[in-house]
C-alpha positions, 0 to 999 in steps of 0.5 A: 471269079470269087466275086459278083458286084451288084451292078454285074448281079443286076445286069445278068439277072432276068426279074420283071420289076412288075412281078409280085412279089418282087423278092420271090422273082429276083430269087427265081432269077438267080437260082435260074443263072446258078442252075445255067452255069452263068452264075458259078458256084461258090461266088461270093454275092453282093451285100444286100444293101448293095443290090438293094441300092442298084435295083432301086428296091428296099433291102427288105426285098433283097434279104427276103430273096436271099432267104429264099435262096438260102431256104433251097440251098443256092446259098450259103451265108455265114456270119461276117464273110457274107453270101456265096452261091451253091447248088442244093443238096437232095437230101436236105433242100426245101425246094425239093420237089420229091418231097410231098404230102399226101391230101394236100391237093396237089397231083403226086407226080414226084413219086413213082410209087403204086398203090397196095395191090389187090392181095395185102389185105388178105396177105395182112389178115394171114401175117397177124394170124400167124403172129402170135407163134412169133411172140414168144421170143423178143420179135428181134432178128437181125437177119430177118425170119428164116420164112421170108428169108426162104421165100426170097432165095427161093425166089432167085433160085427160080429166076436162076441164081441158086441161093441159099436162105443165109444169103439173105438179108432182110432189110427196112427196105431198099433204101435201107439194104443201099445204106447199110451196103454202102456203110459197111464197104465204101469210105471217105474218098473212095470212088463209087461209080453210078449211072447218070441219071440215077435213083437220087436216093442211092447218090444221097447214101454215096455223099454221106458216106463222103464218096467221091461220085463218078458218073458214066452216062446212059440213054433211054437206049440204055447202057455202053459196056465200054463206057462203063468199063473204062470208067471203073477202070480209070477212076478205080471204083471201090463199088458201082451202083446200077439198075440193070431192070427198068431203070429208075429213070430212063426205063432201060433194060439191060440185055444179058450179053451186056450183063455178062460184059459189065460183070467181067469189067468189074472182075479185071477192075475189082469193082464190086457191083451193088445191082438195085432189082428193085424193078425187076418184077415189072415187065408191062410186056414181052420183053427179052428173058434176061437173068439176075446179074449175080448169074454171070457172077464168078467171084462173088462181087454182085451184091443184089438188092430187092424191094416189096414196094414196086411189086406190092406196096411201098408201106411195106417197108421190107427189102432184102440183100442177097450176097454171100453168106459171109457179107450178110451176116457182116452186113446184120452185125453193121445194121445195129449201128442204123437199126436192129431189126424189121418189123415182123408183121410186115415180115410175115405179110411179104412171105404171104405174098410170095404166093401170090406173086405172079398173080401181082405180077399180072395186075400191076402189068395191066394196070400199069401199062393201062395208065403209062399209055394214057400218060403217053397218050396225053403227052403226046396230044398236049405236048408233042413238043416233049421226047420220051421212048415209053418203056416196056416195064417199070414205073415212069417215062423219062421225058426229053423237054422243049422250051423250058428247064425242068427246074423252072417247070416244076417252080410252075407247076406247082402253081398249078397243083402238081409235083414233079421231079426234075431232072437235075435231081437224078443227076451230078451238079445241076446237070440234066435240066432239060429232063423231066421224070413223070411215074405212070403209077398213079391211075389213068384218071390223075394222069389224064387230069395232070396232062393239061395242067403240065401244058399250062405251067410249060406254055404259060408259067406260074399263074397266080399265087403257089398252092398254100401247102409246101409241106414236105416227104420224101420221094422213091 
């Protein structure tokens, strides 16, 4: 089907005519059938004076839904061809739910960012001590200060990958080390494997690069090496992007004896394996002893990517690369096209903080497991009604909902003064709806008073008029 007539719009549309305002339910309910798959994508709608006339409503009232719609990214206009439906890109839609800001009433459960542990300030007081033996050059380093360069590989070193410092790229961040990885090795067209669901991030890097995305399923139980195996090999996937430690968001941990199988799956697909360990330091308890997935590496295809952020703070906007020496220096002599260098100081902060690492370890571990159980808790007295395995490291609970899509939920929970992240943002093609992400990394006390809100926009919707703010940041 090319085409909707009004009459077929009006007959499939669900909108209480005594909604206020009416434009803003006659939008919600036709975002509702595109994201049911009632309603396809890329159908052409019917003018707004004809709708208009069949609902028996004011034009006004139909354009002020169509630009609604357009302003979240369900549909697309272009002069003198009329109106077409369309799912919104992550990146760029306003009705993008991850995006926030700080101060503006709302309870932050978009986010599963902590906050700055304990040892920053005293790990900033020693980095700008130590500053000014770095001013006399031009503060420039594209591969990032041989101090912190040193602390990392040593870091992996540890957990049993042997590295040398020339292995190591410093980055602006993961998202940053994800971008340049991707920018500098895959292509228009080329196929690029992901979980699903997966870090929204990651698959907004693979669209602007223009990949062609092929999806391989995970569960809360985690991952199928045969799955995985057969999907690089069918769809001859140029890179596949993976979290093997806690991952973002179900939680998985992937055992070794899986790591080594996917690791051998790559080599026979001559698929390279960009592996985010963003997470990796975050076990909340005992968990099996598992290893780096560059230890089962024989051929240098494990691209590795880490991240001061979920260990320490996320406005320390440091990550790193390891691969081989070869890749990295490619890989800073491709960062002058997105950036030179990262920021010294913060550079200096992270190599300090490496001393004190298994003592952050220990906090985030208590304070962490503290508010995943009263999150956990609270679900399931409020809302027994929703799923979830909680997950013995990490940072968030991936929730199986009853009753209600994730999308429609989190339209009314911001009625009720809480971001979310729905599913469908962690997944292809509004896929995952009946999935929500709710982070643990905010304190007992937030998730304690968001529990009973979450329960109120599940059982009763949007009560009242949105919260005033719609102000809008990214979210990790």
């Amino acid at each position: 089907m090319r085409h909707m007539s009004a009459m077929q719009v009006a007959r499939l549309v669900k909108a209480d005519p005594a909604a206020r305002p009416y434009y803003r339910a006659l939008a919600d309910g036709v975002r509702d059938l595109i994201m049911d798959g009632q309603l396809p994508v890329r159908v052409r709608m019917p003018a707004e004076r004809h709708l208009a006339e069949t609902l028996k409503v004011s034009r006004t009232t139909v354009t002020s839904a169509y630009d609604l719609l357009r302003e979240r990214g369900y549909l697309e206009s272009r002069q003198g061809s009329g109106s077409w439906t369309a799912l919104p890109d992550p990146a760029t839609s306003a009705d993008n739910p991850w995006l926030n800001s700080d101060g503006d009433g709302f309870l932050q459960l978009q986010a599963a960012a902590p906050p700055a542990s304990t040892s920053l300030i005293a790990a900033m007081t020693r980095a700008v001590e130590d500053l000014p033996r770095y001013g006399m050059g031009n503060g420039y380093d594209p591969m990032g200060l041989p101090v912190l360069r040193e602390r990392i590989a040593a870091r992996y070193t540890a957990r049993g990958v042997a590295t040398r410092p020339e292995q190591i790229l410093v980055t602006t961040g993961s998202q940053h080390a994800i971008q340049l990885v991707m920018g500098l090795l895959v292509g228009a067209g080329d196929p690029v494997l992901v979980e699903s669901p997966t870090y929204p991030h990651a698959l907004d890097v693979a669209r602007h690069r223009g990949a062609r995305i092929v999806p391989v399923g995970i569960s809360r139980e985690g991952w199928q090496p045969d799955l995985v195996a057969g999907a690089m090999r069918q769809s001859g996937a140029r890179l596949a992007y993976l979290m093997p430690d806690f991952q973002n968001p179900t939680g998985a941990l992937m055992p070794d004896p899986v790591r080594a199988a996917v690791v051998r799956a790559a080599r026979r697909s001559d698929t390279l394996l960009l592996v985010d360990e963003t997470w990796s330091e975050l076990a909340l308890e005992e968990v099996p002893e598992t290893a780096p997935m560059a230890a089962f590496d024989t051929d240098s295809r494990v691209i590795s990517v880490g991240s001061a952020s979920k260990l320490w703070w996320g406005g320390l906007r440091i990550g790193w690369v390891r691969a081989t020496a070869a890749l990295t220096r490619r890989l800073a002599m491709f960062r002058a096209s997105v950036d030179i260098a990262s920021p010294v100081l913060e550079q200096l902060a992270v190599a300090h903080l490496f001393d004190r690492l298994e003592e952050t370890r220990a906090e985030r571990r208590r304070t962490l497991r503290a508010s995943r159980d009263a999150l956990a808790s609270g679900l399931r007295e409020h809302l027994p009604e929703w799923t979830f395995t909680p997950p013995r490291g990490g940072g968030m609970l991936w929730v199986r909902l009853n009753g209600i899509g994730s999308t429609a939920l989190t339209e009314a929970a911001l009625h009720h003064g809480v971001r979310l992240a729905p599913g469908p943002w962690f997944g292809l093609e509004g896929t995952l709806e009946g999935y929500l992400r709710l982070p643990f990394t905010q304190p007992p006390a937030v998730l304690t008073e968001a529990v009973p809100r979450l329960r109120a926009a599940h059982h009763h919707g949007p009560l009242g008029p949105p919260h005033p703010s719609d102000s809008l940041i990214a979210m990790v």
